[in-house]
N, C-alpha and C positions, 0 to 999 in steps of 0.2 A: 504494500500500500504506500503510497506518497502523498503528500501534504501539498496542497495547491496555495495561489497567493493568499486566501483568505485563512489559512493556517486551519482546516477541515481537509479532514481524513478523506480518500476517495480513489476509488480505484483505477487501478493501471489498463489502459485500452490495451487490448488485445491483440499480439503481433500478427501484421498482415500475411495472409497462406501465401508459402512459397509458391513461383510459377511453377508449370508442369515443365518437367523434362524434355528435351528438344528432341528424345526420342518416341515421345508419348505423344506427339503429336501428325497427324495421317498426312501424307503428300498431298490434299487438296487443300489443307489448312496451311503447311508451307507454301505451298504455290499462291494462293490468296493471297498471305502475307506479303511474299517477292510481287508480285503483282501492285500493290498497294505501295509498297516503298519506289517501285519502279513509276509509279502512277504520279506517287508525290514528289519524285526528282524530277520528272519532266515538266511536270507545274512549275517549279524554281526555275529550270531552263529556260520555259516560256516568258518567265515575270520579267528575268534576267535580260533577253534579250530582247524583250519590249522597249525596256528600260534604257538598254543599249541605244536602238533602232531612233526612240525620241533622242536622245543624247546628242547623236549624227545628224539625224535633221537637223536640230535647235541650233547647233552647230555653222552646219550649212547655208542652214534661209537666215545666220545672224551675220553672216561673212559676207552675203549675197548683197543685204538691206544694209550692212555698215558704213556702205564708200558714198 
């Protein structure tokens, strides 16, 4: 038991269950997974070179309008 700021007694939460084994888990639940981290890098990619792509314009049409 441990003692909180109000100096009252109260109990310890209970440690969270370990994840299951990377062997206990079925090849379409791996595949899902890889699927999903693949899913969520190509999002990054796309933001990424969104972000890029305005950069170049912003870039170009300010070099164009400067003189």
């Amino acid at each position: 038991m441990e003692e909180n700021s109000r100096g009252a007694v109260g109990r310890k939460p209970p440690p969270p269950p370990p994840p299951p084994p990377l062997r206990s888990r079925s090849p379409s639940q791996r595949r899902c997974a890889f699927a999903r981290r693949c899913a969520r890098l190509v999002s990054e990619q796309r933001a990424r070179f969104y972000i890029v792509r305005r950069c170049v314009t912003m870039l170009l049409c300010w070099r164009d309008y400067g003189d």
